[in-house]
SETOR-87570 format. One line per 4 residues: number of its first residue (from 1); for each residue x, y, z of N, C-alpha, C. Coordinates in steps of 0.2 Angstrom, whole numbers, padded with zeros to 4 digits. Example, Ala and Ser with C-alpha at 12.3 -4.5 7.8 and 13.67 -1.06 7.14 Angstrom:
<nodes>
1> 0066,-0028,0039,0062,-0022,0039,0066,-0016,0039  0064,-0011,0035,0068,-0005,0036,0064,0000,0039;
</nodes>
This chain:
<nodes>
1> -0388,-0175,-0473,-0381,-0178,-0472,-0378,-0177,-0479  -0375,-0171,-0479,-0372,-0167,-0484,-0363,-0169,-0483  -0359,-0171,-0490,-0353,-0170,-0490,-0353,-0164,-0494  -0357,-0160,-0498,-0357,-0155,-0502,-0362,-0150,-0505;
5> -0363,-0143,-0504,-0368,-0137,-0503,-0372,-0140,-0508  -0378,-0142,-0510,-0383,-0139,-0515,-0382,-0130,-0518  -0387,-0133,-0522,-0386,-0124,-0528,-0393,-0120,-0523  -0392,-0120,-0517,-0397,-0114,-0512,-0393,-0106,-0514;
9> -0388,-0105,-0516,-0384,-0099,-0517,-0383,-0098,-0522  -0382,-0092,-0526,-0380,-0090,-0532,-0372,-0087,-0529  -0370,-0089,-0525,-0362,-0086,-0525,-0357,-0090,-0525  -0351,-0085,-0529,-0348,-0090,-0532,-0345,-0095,-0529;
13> -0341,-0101,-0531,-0337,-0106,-0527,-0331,-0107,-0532  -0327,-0111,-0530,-0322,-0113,-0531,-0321,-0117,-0537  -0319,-0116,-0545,-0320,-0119,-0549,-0317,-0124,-0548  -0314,-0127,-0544,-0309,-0136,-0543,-0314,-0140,-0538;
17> -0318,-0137,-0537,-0322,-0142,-0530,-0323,-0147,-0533  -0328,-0146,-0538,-0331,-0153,-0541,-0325,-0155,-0544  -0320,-0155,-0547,-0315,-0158,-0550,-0312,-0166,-0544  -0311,-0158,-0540,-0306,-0163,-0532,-0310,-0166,-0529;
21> -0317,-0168,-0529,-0323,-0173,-0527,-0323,-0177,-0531  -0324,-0176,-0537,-0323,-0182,-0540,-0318,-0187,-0539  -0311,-0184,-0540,-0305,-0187,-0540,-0305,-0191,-0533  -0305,-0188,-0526,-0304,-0189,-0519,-0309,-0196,-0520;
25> -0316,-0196,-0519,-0321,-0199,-0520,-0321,-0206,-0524  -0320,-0204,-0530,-0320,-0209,-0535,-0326,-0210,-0539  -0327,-0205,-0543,-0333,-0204,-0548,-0333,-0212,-0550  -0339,-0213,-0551,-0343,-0217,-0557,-0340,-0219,-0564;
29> -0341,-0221,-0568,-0340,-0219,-0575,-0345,-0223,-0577  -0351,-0226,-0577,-0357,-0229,-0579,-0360,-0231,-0574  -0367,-0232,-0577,-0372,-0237,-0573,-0377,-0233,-0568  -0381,-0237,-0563,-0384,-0233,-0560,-0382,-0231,-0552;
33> -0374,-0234,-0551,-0369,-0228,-0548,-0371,-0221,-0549  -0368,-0221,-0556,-0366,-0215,-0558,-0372,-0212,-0559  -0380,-0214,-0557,-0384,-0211,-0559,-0387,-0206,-0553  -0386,-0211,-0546,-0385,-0209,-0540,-0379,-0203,-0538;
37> -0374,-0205,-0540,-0368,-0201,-0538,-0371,-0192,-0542  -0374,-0193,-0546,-0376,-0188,-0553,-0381,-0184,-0546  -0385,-0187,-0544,-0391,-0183,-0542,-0388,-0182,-0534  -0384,-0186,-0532,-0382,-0185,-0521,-0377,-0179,-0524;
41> -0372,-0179,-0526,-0366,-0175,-0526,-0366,-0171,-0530  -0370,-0170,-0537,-0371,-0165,-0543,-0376,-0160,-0543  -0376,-0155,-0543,-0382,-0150,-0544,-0385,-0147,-0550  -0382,-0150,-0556,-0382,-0148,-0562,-0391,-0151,-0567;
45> -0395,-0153,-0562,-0398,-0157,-0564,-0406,-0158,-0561  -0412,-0155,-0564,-0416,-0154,-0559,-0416,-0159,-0554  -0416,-0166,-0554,-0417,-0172,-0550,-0413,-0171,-0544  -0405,-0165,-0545,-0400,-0166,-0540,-0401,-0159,-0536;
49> -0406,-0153,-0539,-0408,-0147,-0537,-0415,-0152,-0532  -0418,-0154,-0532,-0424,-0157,-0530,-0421,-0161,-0523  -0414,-0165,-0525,-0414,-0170,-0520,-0409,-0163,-0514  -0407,-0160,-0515,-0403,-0156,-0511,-0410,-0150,-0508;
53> -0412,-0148,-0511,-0419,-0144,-0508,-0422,-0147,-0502  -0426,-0152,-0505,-0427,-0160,-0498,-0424,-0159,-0494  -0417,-0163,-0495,-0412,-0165,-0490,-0412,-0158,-0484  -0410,-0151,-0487,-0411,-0144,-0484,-0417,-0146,-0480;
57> -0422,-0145,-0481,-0429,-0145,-0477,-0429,-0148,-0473  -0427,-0156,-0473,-0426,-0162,-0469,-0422,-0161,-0462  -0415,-0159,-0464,-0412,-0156,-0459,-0412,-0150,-0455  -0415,-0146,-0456,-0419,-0141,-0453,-0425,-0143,-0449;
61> -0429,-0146,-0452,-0435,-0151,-0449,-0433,-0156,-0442  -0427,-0159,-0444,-0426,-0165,-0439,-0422,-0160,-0432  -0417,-0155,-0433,-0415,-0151,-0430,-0422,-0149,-0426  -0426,-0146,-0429,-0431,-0142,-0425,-0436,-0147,-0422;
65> -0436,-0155,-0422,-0439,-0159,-0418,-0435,-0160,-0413  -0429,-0160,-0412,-0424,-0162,-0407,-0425,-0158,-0401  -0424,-0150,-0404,-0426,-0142,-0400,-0432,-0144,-0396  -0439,-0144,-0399,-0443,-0147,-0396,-0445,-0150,-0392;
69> -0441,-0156,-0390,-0441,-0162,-0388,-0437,-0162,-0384  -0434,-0155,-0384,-0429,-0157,-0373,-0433,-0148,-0371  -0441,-0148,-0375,-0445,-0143,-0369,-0450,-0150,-0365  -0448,-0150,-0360,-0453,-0153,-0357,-0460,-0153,-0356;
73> -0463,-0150,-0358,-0470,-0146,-0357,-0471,-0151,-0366  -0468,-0148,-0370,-0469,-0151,-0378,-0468,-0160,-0377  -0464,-0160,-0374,-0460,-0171,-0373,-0468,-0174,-0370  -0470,-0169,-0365,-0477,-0173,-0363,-0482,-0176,-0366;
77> -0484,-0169,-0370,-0489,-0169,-0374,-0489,-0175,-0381  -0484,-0170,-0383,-0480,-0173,-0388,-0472,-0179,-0392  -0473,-0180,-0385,-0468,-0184,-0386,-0468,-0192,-0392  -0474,-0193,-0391,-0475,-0202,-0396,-0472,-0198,-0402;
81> -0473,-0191,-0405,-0475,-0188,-0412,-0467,-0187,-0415  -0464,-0185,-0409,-0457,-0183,-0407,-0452,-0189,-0411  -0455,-0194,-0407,-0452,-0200,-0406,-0450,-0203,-0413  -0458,-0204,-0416,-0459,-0207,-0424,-0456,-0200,-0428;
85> -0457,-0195,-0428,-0451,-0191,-0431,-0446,-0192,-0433  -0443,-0193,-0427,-0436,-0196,-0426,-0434,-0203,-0430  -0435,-0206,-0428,-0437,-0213,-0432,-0436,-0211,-0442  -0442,-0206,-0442,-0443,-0207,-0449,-0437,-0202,-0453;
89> -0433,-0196,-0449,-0429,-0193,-0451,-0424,-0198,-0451  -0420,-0201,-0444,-0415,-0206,-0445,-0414,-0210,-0449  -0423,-0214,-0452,-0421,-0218,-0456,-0421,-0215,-0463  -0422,-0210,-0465,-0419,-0207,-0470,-0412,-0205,-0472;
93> -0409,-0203,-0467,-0402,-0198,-0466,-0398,-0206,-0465  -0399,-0214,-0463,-0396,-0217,-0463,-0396,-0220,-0471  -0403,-0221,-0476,-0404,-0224,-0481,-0399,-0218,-0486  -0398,-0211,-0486,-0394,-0207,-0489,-0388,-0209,-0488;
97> -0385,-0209,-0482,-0378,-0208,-0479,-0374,-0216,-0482  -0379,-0222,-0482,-0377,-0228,-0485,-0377,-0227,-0492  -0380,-0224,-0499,-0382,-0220,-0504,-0375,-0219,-0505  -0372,-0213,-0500,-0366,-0210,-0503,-0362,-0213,-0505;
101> -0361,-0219,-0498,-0354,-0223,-0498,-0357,-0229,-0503  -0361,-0229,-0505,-0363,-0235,-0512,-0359,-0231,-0516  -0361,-0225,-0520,-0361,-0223,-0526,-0354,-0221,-0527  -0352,-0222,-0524,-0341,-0219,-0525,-0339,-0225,-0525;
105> -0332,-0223,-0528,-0330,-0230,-0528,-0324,-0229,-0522  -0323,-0225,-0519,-0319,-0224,-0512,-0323,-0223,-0506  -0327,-0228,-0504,-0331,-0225,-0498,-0326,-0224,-0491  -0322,-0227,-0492,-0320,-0225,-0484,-0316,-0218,-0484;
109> -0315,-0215,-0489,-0313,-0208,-0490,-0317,-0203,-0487  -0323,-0207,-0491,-0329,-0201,-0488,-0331,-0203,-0480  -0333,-0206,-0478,-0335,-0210,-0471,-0329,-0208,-0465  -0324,-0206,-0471,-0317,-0205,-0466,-0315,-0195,-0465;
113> -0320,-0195,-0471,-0320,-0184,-0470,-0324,-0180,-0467  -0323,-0176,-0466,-0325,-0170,-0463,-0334,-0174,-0463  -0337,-0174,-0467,-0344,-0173,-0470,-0347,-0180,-0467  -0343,-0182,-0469,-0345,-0191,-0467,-0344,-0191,-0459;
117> -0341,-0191,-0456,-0343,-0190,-0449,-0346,-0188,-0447  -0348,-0180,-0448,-0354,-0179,-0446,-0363,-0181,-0448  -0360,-0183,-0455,-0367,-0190,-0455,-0367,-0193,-0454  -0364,-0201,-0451,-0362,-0203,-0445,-0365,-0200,-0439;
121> -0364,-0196,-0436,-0364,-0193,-0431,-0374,-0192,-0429  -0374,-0189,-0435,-0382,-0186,-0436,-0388,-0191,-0433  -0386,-0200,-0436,-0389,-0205,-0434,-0386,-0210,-0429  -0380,-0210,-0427,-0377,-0214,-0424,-0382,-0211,-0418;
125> -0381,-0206,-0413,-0384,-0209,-0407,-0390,-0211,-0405  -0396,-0212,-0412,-0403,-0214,-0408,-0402,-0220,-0410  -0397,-0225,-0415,-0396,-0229,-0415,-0392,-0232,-0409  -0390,-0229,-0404,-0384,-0230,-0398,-0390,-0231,-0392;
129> -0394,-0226,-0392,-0399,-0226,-0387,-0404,-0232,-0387  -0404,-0234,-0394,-0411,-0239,-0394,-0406,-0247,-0394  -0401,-0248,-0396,-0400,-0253,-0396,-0393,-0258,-0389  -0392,-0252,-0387,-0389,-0250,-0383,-0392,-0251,-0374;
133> -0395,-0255,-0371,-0401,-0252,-0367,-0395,-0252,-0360  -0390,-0253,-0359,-0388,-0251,-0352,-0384,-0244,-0355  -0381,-0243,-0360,-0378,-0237,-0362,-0376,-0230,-0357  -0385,-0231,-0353,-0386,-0225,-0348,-0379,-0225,-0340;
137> -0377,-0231,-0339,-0371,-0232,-0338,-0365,-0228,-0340  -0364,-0227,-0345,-0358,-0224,-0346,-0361,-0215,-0348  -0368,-0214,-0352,-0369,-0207,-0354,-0375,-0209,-0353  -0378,-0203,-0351,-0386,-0200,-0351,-0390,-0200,-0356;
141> -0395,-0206,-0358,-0398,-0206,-0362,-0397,-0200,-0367  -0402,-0196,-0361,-0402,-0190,-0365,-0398,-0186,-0370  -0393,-0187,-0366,-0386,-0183,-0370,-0386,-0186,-0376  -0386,-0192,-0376,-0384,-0196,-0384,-0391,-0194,-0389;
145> -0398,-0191,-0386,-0402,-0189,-0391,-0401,-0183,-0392  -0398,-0177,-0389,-0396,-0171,-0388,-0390,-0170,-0394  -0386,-0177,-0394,-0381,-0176,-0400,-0384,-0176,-0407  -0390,-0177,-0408,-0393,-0177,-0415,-0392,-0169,-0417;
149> -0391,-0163,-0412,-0391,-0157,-0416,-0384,-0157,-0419  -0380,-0161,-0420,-0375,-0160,-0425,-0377,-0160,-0432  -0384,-0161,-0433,-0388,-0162,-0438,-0386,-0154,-0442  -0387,-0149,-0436,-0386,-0141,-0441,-0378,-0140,-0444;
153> -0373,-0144,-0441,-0367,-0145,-0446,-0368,-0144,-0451  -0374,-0149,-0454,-0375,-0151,-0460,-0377,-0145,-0466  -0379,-0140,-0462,-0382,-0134,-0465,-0378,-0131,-0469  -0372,-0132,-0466,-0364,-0128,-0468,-0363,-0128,-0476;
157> -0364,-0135,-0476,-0360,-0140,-0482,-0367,-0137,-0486  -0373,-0132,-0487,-0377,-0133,-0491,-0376,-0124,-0493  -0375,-0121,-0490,-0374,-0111,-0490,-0367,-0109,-0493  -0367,-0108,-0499,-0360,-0106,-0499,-0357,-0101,-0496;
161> -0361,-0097,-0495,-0358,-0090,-0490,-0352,-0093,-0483  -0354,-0100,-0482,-0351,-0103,-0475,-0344,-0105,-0477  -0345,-0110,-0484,-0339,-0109,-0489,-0334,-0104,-0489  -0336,-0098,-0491,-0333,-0090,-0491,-0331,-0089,-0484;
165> -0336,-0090,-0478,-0330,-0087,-0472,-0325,-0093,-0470  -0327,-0100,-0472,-0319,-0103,-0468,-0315,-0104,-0474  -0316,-0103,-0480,-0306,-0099,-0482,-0306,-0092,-0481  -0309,-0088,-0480,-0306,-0082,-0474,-0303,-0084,-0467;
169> -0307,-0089,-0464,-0304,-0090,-0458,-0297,-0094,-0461  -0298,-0098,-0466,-0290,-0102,-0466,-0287,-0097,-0468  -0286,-0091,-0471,-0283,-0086,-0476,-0279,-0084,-0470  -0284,-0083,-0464,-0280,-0076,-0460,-0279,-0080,-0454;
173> -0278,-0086,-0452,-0276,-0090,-0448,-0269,-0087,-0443  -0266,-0087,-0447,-0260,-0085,-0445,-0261,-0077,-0441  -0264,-0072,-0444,-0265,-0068,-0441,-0269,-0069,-0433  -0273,-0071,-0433,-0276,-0074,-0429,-0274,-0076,-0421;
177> -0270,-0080,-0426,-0266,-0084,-0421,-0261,-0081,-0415  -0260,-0074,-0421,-0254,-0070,-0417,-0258,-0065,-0411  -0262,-0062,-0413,-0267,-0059,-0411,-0270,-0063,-0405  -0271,-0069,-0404,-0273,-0071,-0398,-0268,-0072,-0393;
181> -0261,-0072,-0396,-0257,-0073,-0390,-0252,-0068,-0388  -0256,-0062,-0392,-0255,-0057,-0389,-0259,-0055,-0382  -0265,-0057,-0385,-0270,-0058,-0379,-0268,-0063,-0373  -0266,-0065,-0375,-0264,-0073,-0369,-0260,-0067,-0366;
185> -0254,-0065,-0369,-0250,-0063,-0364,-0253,-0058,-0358  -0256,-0053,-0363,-0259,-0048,-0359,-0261,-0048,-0352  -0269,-0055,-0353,-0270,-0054,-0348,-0267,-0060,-0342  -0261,-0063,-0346,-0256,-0066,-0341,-0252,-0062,-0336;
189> -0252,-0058,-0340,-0248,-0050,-0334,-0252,-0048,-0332  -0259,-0046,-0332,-0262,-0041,-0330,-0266,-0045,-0324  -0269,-0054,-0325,-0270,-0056,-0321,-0264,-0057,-0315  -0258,-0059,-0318,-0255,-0060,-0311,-0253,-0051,-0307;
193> -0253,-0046,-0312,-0253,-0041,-0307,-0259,-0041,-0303  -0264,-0040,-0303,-0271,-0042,-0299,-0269,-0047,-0293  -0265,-0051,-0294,-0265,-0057,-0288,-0263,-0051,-0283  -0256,-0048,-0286,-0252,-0046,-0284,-0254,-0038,-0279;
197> -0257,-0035,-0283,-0260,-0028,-0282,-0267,-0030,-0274  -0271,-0033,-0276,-0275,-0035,-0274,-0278,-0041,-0268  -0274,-0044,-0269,-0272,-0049,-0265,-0279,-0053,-0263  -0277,-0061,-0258,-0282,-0065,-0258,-0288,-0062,-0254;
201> -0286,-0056,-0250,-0293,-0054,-0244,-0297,-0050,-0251  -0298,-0047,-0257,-0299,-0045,-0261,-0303,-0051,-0265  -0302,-0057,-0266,-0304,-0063,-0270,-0298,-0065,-0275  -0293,-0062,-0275,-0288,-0065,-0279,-0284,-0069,-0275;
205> -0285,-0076,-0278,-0282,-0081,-0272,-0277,-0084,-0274  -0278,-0083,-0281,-0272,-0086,-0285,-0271,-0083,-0292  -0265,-0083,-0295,-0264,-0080,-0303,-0269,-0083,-0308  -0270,-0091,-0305,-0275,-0091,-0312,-0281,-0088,-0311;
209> -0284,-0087,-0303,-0291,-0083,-0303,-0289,-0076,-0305  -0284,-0073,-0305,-0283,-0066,-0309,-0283,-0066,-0314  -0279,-0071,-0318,-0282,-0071,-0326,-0290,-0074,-0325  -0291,-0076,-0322,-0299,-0079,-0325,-0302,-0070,-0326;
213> -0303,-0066,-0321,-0305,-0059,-0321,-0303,-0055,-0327  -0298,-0056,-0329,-0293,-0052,-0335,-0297,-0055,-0341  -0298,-0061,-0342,-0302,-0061,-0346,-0309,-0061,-0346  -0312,-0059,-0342,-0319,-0058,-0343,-0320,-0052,-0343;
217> -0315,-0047,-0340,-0316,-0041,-0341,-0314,-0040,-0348  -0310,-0042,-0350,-0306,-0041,-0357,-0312,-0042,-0363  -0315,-0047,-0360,-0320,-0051,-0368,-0326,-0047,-0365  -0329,-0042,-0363,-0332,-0038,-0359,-0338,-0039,-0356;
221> -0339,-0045,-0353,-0342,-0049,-0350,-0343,-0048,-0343  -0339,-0047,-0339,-0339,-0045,-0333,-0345,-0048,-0327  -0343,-0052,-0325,-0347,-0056,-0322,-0349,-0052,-0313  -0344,-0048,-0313,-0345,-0046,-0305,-0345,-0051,-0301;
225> -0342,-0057,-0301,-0339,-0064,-0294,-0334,-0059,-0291  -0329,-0055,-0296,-0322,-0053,-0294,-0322,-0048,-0294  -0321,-0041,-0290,-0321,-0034,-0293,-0315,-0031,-0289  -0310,-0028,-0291,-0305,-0024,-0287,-0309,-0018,-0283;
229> -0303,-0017,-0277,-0306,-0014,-0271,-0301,-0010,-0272  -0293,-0008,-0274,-0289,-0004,-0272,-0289,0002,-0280  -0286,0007,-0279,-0285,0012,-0284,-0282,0009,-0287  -0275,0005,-0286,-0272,0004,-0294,-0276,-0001,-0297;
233> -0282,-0006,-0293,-0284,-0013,-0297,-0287,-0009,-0301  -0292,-0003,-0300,-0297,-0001,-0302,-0294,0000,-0310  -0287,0005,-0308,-0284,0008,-0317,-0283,0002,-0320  -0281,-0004,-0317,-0278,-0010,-0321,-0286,-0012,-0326;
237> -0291,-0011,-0320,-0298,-0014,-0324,-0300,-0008,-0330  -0298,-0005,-0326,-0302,0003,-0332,-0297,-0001,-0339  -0289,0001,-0338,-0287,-0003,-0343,-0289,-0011,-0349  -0291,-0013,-0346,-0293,-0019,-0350,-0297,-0018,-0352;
241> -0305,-0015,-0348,-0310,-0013,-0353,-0309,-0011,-0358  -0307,-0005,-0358,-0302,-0003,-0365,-0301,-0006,-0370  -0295,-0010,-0369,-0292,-0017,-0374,-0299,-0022,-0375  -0303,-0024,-0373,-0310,-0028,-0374,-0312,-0026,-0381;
245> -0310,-0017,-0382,-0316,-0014,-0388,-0309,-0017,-0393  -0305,-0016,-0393,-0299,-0019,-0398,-0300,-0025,-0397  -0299,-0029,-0393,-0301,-0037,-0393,-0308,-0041,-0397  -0312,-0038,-0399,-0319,-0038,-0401,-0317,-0031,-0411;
249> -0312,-0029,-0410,-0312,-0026,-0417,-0307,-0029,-0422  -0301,-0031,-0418,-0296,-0033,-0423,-0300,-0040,-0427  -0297,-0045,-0424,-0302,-0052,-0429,-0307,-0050,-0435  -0309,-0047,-0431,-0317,-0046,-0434,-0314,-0042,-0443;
253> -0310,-0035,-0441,-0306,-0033,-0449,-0301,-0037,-0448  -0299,-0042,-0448,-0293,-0046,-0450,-0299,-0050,-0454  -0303,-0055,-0451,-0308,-0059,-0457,-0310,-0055,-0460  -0314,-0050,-0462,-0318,-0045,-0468,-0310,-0045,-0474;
257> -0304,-0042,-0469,-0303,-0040,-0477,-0298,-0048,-0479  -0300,-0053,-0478,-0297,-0058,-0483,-0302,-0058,-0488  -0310,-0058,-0484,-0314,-0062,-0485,-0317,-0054,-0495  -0315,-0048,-0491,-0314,-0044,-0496,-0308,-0045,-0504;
261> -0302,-0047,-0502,-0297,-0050,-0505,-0299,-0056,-0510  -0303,-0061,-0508,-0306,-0066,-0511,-0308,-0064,-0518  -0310,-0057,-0517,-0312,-0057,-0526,-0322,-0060,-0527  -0322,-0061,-0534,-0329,-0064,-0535,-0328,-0067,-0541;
265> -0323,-0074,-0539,-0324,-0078,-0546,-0330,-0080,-0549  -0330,-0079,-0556,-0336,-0082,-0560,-0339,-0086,-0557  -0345,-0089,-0557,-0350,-0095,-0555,-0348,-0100,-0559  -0347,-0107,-0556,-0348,-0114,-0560,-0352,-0118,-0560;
269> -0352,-0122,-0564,-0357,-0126,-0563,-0352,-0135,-0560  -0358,-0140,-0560,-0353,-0146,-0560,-0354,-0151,-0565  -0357,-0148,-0572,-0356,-0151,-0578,-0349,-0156,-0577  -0350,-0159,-0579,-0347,-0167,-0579,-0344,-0169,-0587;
273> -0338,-0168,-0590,-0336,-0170,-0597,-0338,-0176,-0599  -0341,-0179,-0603,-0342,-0187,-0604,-0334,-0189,-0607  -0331,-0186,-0611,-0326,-0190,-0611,-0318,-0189,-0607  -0317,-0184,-0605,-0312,-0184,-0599,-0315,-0182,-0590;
277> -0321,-0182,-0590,-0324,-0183,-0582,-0322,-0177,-0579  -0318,-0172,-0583,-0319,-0165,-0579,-0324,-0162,-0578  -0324,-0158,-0571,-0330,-0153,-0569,-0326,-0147,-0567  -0332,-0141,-0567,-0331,-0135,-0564,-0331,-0132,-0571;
281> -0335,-0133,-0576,-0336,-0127,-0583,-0341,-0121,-0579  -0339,-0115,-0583,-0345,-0111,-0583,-0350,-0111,-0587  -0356,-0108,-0584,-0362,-0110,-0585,-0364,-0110,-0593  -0361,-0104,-0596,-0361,-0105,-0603,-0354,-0108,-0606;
285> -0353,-0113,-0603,-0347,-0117,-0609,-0351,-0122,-0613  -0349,-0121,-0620,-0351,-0129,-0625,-0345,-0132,-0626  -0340,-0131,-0624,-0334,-0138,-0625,-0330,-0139,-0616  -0326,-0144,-0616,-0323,-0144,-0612,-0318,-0142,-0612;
289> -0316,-0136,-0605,-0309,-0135,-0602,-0301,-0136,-0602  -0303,-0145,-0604,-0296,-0146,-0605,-0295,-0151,-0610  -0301,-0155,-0612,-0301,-0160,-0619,-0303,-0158,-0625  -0307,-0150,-0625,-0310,-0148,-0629,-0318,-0153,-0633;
293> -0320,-0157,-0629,-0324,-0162,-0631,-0332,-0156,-0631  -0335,-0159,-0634,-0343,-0156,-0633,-0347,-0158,-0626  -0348,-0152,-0622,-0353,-0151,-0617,-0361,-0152,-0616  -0362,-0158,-0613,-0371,-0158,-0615,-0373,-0153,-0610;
297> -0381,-0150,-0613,-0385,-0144,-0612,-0385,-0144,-0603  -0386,-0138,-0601,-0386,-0140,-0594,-0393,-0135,-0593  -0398,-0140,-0587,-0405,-0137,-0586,-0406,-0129,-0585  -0410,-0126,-0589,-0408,-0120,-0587,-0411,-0118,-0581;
301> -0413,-0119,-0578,-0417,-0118,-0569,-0412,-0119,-0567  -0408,-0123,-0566,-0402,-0124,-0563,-0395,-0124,-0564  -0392,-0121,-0569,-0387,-0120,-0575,-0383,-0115,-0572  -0384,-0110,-0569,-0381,-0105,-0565,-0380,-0106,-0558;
305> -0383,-0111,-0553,-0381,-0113,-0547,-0372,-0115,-0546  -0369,-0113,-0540,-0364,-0115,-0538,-0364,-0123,-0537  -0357,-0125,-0539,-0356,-0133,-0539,-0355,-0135,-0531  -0356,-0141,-0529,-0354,-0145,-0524,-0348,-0148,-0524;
309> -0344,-0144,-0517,-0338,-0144,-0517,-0334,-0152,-0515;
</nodes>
């Protein structure tokens, strides 16, 4: 239950992360706050390399018991194994996730972000299921243990490369956007002509079942429920196929070339100033950025890892 990647990647990241985490958050400035806040959110540091590794494995681990555990053939045998699994993952990802909101001095911040609900989320439902015993009334046990896989969210916040594609995707948003409602139009026309061409004895009963068609044919899916019988339907379907290979190409180089554009800023670390609390130096800085103050040494096993955003 990650608010911010661990150093698993040598690629670059944003040298404001650790600045605007700290600031958001509300860093430390002593004590053994700060010494936890150092090793849960910092990666400058073997203890905070060591604890982000674990937490990696962890989550991957607990993901792959949930998997597991809705084969039926696996819950028989090994369900009790499943079970105390589960329990011992929870009650880690809950002792962490209370950890974070210790060691800041804005916890509701974090509890209130992106990162923080979904750890939240990670242990809320076996907590729901076990304490909860009529629950099944409103949701299916099971579903509420099936929501543990929100757990691989968590994986996000640890890969920078994941970092890299959503400011691409924020970058090119707007193109995107345009782009899909190009498509919306299209096959708004192409389905309603179908209604129209083809009519209900054909399986077109209504405009929306002809956009339903338009778009499977479009994302080139084609499910064959619906198939035109007349010569024009057929040109209209030939047609869409067609646009499917352009509906499956543009996105695709609209993200590449932001994510091209992005550059390859230097690497940072999340060296921490002792006297003005700035982060985001590079790996070889001996003074600070903006105070000019002296930089203590940074691990060298770790000194070139990207910061936690």
């Amino acid at each position: 239950m990650s608010a911010a990647p661990p150093p698993l990647s040598t690629s670059p990241t944003p040298p404001t992360w650790a600045r605007e985490q700290a600031a958001r958050l509300g860093r430390p400035h002593s004590g053994w706050r700060l010494k936890i806040y150092t090793i849960i959110f910092e990666a400058d540091t073997p203890a905070g390399a060591r604890f982000d590794q674990w937490l990696f494995a962890l989550i991957v681990l607990s993901v792959a018991v949930v998997v597991a555990d809705s084969v039926q053939s696996l819950n028989q045998r090994w369900g009790g194994v499943f079970d105390a699994l589960e329990w011992g993952f929870t009650a880690f990802f809950t002792l962490e996730y209370l950890a974070r909101l210790i060691c800041v001095r804005r916890p509701l911040r974090y509890a209130s972000s992106f990162w923080g609900v979904i750890d939240l989320l990670a242990v809320l439902p076996t907590y729901l299921a076990w304490l909860v015993p009529g629950i099944h009334l409103l949701v299916d046990v099971r579903v509420l243990r099936l929501l543990r896989v929100f757990r691989i969210f968590k994986l996000t916040a640890y890969v920078t490369e994941y970092q890299m594609l959503g400011q691409a995707l924020r970058a090119s948003r707007h193109k995107i956007m345009i782009f899909l409602s190009v498509v919306v139009l299209a096959v708004l026309v192409i389905g309603t002509l179908m209604y129209v061409v083809e009519g209900p004895e054909n399986g077109f009963t209504s405009i929306p079942i002809g956009v339903y068609w338009a778009i499977t044919t479009m994302t080139t899916v084609g499910f064959g429920d619906i198939t035109p019988h007349t010569d024009f339907g057929r040109f209209l379907a030939s047609v869409m196929m067609l646009m499917g290979w352009g509906t499956l190409a543009v996105p695709t180089g609209i993200v590449t070339t932001e994510m091209a554009r992005s550059g390859h800023p230097p690497v940072m670390t999340t060296r921490t100033c002792a006297a003005c609390h700035a982060a985001g130096h590079v790996p070889e800085a001996r003074f600070c950025l903006h105070c000019g103050a002296p930089l203590a040494a940074t691990h060298a096993a770790v000194e070139t890892q990207p910061p936690k955003p």
